[in-house]
N, C-alpha and C positions, 0 to 999 in steps of 0.2 A: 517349657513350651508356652508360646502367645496364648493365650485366652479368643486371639483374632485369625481369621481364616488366611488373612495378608498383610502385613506389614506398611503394605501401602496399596491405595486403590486409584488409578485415574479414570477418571470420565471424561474421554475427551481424546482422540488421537491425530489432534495436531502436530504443529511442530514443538507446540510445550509440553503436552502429556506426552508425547513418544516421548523426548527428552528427558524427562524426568522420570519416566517409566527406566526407561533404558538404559541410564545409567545408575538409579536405585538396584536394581535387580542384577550390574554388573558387579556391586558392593557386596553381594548375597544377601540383599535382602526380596522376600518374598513378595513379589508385586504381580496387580494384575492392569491391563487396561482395555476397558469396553471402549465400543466406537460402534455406533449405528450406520454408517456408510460406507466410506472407505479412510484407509490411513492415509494420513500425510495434511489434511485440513482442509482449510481455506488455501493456502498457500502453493500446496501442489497439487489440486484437485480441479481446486474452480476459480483459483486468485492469480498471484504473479508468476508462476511459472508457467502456465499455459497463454498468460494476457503476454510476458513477455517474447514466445513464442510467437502469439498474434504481431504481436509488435516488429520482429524480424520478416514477417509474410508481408507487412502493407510495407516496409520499407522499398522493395526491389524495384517497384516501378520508379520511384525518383532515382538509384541507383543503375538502370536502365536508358534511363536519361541522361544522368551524367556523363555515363559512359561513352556517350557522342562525341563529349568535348574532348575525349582522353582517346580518339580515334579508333573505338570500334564502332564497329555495325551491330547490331544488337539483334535486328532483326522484328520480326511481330512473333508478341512474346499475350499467351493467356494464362487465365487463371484457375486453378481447380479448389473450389473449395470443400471440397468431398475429401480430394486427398490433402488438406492440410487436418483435416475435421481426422482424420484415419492417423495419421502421423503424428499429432499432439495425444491423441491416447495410445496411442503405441508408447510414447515416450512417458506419461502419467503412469500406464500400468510399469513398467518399468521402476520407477520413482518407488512406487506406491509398496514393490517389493521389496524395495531395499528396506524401506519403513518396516516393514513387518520383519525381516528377516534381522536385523540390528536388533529387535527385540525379542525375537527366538533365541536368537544367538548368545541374547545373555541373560537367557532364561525368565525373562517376563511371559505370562501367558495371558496371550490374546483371547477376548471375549469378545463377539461380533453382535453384539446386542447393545438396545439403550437400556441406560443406565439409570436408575434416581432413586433418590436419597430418601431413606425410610427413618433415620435420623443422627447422629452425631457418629455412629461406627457402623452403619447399616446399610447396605444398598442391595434393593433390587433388579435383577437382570429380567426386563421385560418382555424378551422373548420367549423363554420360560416360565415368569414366575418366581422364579429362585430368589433368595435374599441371601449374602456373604454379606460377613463380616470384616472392616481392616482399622487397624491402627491408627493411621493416616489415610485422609482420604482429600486428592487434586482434586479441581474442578477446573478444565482446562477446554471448554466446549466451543467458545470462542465466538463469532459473530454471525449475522445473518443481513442482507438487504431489507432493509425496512420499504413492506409492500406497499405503501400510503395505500392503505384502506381505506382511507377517507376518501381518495376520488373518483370519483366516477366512471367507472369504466377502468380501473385500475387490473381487473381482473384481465385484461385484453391486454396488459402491457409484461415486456418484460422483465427479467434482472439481470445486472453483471453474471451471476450465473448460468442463466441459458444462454447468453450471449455465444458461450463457449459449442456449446450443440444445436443451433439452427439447423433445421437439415436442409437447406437451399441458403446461399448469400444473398440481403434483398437488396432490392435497386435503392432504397432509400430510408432513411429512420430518423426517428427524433429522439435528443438522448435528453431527460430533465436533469440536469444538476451541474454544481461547478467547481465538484470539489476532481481532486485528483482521477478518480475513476470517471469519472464522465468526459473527463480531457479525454485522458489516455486511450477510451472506445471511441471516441469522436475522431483522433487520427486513423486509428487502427483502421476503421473503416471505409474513412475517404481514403486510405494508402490502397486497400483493394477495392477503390471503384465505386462505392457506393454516394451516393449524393447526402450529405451528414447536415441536419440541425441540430444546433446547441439550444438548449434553455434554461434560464437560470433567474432566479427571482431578483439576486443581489446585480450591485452596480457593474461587478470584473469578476471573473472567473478564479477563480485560488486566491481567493480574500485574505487567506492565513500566510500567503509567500509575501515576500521582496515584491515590492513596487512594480521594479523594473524587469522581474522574471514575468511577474503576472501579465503587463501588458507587452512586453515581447511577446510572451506566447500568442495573445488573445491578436495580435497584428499579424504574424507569421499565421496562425490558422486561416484568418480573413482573407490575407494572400495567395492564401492553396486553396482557395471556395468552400471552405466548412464555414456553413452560415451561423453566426453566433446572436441571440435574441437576450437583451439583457433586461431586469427590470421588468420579467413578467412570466408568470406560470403556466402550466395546462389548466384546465379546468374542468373538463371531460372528454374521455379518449370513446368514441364508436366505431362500429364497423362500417365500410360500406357493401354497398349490394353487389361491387366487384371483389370483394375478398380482402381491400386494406386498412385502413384506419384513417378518422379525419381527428386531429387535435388539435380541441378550441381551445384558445388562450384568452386569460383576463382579458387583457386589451382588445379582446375583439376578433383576431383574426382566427382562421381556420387553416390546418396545414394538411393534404395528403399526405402520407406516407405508408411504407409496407409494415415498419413496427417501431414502436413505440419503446423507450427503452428506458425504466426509472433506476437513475443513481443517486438516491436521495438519500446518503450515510446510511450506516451501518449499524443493529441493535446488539447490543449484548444478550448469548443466545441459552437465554435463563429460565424460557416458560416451560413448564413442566418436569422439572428437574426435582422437585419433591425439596427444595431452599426453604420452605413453610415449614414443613413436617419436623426439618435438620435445626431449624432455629439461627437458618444464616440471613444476614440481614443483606437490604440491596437497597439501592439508591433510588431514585426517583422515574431514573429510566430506565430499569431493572439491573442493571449494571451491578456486579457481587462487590462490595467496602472489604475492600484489604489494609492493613496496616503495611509498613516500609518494610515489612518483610513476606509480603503474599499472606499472609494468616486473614481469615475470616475471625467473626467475635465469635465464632465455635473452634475453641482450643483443637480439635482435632480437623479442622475441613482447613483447606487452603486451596486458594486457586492463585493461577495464571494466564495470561495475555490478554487477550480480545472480550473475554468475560467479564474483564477488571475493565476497561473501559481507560485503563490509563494513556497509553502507547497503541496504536493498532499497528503495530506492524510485528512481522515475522523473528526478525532476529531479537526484537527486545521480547516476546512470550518464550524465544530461545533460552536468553540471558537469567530471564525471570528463575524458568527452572533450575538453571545450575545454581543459583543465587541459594533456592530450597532446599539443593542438595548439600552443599554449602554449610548452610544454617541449619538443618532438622541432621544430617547424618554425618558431620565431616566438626560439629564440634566448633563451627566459624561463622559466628552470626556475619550473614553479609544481604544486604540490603540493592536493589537492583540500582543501579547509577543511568535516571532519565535525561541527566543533561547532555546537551552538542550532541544529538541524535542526526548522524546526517541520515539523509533521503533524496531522492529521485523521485520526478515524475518523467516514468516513459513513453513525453508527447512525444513529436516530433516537430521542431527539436526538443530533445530532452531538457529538464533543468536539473539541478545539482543543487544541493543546499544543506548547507551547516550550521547553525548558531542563529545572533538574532537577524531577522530584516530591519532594514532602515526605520521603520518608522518605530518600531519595538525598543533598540538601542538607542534612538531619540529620547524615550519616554525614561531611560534608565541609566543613560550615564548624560551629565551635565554640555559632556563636548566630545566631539564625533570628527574623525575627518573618513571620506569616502571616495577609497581610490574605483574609477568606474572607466571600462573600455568597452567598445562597441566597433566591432570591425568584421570588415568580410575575412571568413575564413580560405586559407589560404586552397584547398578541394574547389571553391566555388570559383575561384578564378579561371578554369577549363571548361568548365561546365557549364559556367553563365548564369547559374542560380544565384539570385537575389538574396537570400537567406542571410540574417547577420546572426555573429555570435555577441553575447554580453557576459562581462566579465565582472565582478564586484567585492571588494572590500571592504568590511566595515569596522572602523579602529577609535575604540576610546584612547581619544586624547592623553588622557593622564599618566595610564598606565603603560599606551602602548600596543594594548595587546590586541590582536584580530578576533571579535567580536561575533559576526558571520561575515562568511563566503556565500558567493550565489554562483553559478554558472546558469548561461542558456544557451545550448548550441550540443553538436555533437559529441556523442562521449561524456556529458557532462556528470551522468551515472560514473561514472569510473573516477573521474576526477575526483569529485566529491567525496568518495572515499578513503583517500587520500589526505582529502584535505580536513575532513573528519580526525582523525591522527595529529595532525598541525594542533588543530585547536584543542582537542582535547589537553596536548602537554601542554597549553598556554603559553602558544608561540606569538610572539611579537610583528610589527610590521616590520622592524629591522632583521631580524631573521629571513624574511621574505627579502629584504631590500640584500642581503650578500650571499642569495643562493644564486649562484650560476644558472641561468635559461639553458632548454634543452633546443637547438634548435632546429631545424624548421618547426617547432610545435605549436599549436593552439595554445597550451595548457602554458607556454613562457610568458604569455601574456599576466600571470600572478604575479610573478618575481621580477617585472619591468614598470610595474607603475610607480616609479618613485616619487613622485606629487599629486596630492590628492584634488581628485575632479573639486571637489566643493569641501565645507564644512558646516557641522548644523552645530550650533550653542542653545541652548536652553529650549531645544526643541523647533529652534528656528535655524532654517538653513542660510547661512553667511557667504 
């Protein structure tokens, strides 16, 4: 009999502690997992399953429009944001029980309380009191919106997470940031009507993408009146004496708006976890140090995903887990594989992207050719919308091999995954060059560009 109350403990009921919860406890080993909120995380609570959601609601007005060209009448068409707000937690609790019941089902037991670490086999359940004991213990608690405390008036402003429960839609907002999440809310809410400022400190918006996806996007927004301010921050958000918010910016100006909405990345969500007591060590922005196989420098603590600070996304805190289960119960040291992660940003238009951007695989392989296509999609020619899509290849010379893909334009989520697969097996351009086009499709445009737009050598484009 264990000397420990469980075999394993997670703190965290994400998609990495469900995961690892849930399939530990379908091996019969005795597992438990706390969660202070609700199950399912960031991801299907207050992240991409409900922004994606949002994402399909601001679409329909330009789909309403289109639809003239393709000769219906559409009609006057409103908006309810009460019942989208009703309809995305209908579909969360939903979600939320499959999570829990996946983990009944294979005998992990659920603790609805926070969790934290009394020290290397110890944990206390805070709602109670109580301290258990286990064997192995995840840390899998995952991320938070960093509230810039520093600015003024901070407490007045939002996060991606209230985003999701406003109880009124407002006429107007300001989003501060330029990574992915500030895109993604900056559509969402011009799609339903709202009048949208971007702000962002740095030169272009998704500084970390492809050139040519970043300033697509940042052109197509400007084009649909999302105001984007580049090269300059808030500097204090107030109220005014009608009920809205004025934010003043370095340079100078002042902006009404109804709220205020900070996407300033994301903390690893580590404060008060009792990591001191356990003796697990953390990085500099509190972020937990794992080794290639999730282990903390405490032989028995290990975490996953958003708390590692490595990957923030959902499928790789997925992966993470099985990788542990893997490694700790299966006998099969196996290490998570971060490379040719693809991803989606669900602006609109969406982009796609897998492997390096141009300027990345400049810096890394000596010679580069870049097949690149820009064209109207063939949807827009009834409709009359301006919109282009961009296409993009990027191919070391030497080898041959496709590098990264980029996509900007519809579907390019779906693509991408896809082409995720491609690269991963270390597919070639010639590959590309004798696959048969599908056609009428957008997506034939990969397997048609048989000579590359340009070429870069040593970093310089030829």
């Amino acid at each position: 009999m264990s000397a420990y109350d469980y075999d394993l403990f997670v703190i965290g009921g994400g998609s990495g502690g469900v995961r690892a919860a849930r399939v530990a406890a379908s091996m019969g080993k005795r597992v438990a997992i706390a969660e202070e909120y609700r199950f399912g995380g960031t991801c299907v609570i207050r992240g991409c399953v409900p922004k994606k959601l949002f994402v399909y609601a601001s679409q329909f007005h330009e789909h309403f429009e289109d639809a003239v060209g393709y000769g219906w009448n559409v009609g006057k068409n409103t908006f309810d944001w009460k019942k989208l707000i009703a309809s995305k937690d209908k579909e969360i609790a939903r979600l939320e029980g499959l999570y829990r019941s996946g983990l009944v089902n294979n005998g992990a037991e659920i603790i609805e309380s926070r969790a934290e670490l009394v020290n290397a086999h110890t944990i206390r359940l805070v709602k109670t009191g109580k301290t258990v004991t286990a064997e192995k213990i995840v840390i899998a608690t995952g991320g938070a919106p960093n509230l810039h405390a520093a600015l003024p008036g901070h407490e007045l402003c939002i996060s991606s997470n209230d985003a999701f429960d406003l109880p009124e839609l407002p006429r107007s907002i300001m989003i501060a940031g330029g990574g992915y999440i500030a895109v993604e809310f900056a559509n969402i809410f011009h799609g339903l009507g709202v009048d949208v400022t971007l702000i962002y400190r740095g030169k272009e918006i998704l500084s970390r993408f492809d050139k040519d996806m970043r300033q697509g996007l940042h052109n197509a927004m400007v084009e649909k009146g999302i105001r984007i301010i580049l090269t300059d921050v808030i500097e204090n958000v107030e109220k005014t004496a009608v009920g809205g918010l004025l934010a003043k910016t370095k340079t100078g100006e002042t902006i009404a708006v109804d709220i205020v909405m900070l996407a300033l990345g994301r903390d690893s969500n580590t404060k008060g976890l009792g990591l001191e007591a356990a003796g697990v060590d953390v990085d500099q922005r509190g972020a937990i140090i794992v080794d290639e196989y999730s282990r903390t420098n405490v032989p028995s603590i290990y975490a996953l995903g958003d708390v590692t600070d490595r990957v923030q996304l959902t499928p790789v805190a997925i992966h993470e887990a099985m990788c542990f289960i893997e490694t700790e119960y299966k006998n099969n040291p196996t290490a998570p594989d971060h490379d040719l992660i693809a991803t989606a940003v669900f602006s609109q238009p969406e982009i796609g992207t897998v492997g390096l951007s141009e300027e990345d695989a400049a810096k890394r392989y000596s010679e580069l050719e870049v097949y690149r296509a820009e064209f109207r999609p063939m949807k827009a020619t009834l409709s009359g919308r301006a919109e282009k899509m961009i296409m993009k290849l990027i191919v070391d010379a030497e080898s041959r091999k496709v590098v990264g893909a980029h996509i900007l334009g519809h579907d390019a989520g779906e693509m991408v995954q896809l082409l995720g697969i491609s690269l991963k097996a270390g597919v070639t351009k010639e590959d590309f060059d004798r696959t048969m086009a599908v056609h009428p499709t957008a997506a034939e445009e990969l397997v048609t560009m048989y000579d590359p737009s340009y070429r870069i050598k040593n970093n310089q484009r030829i």
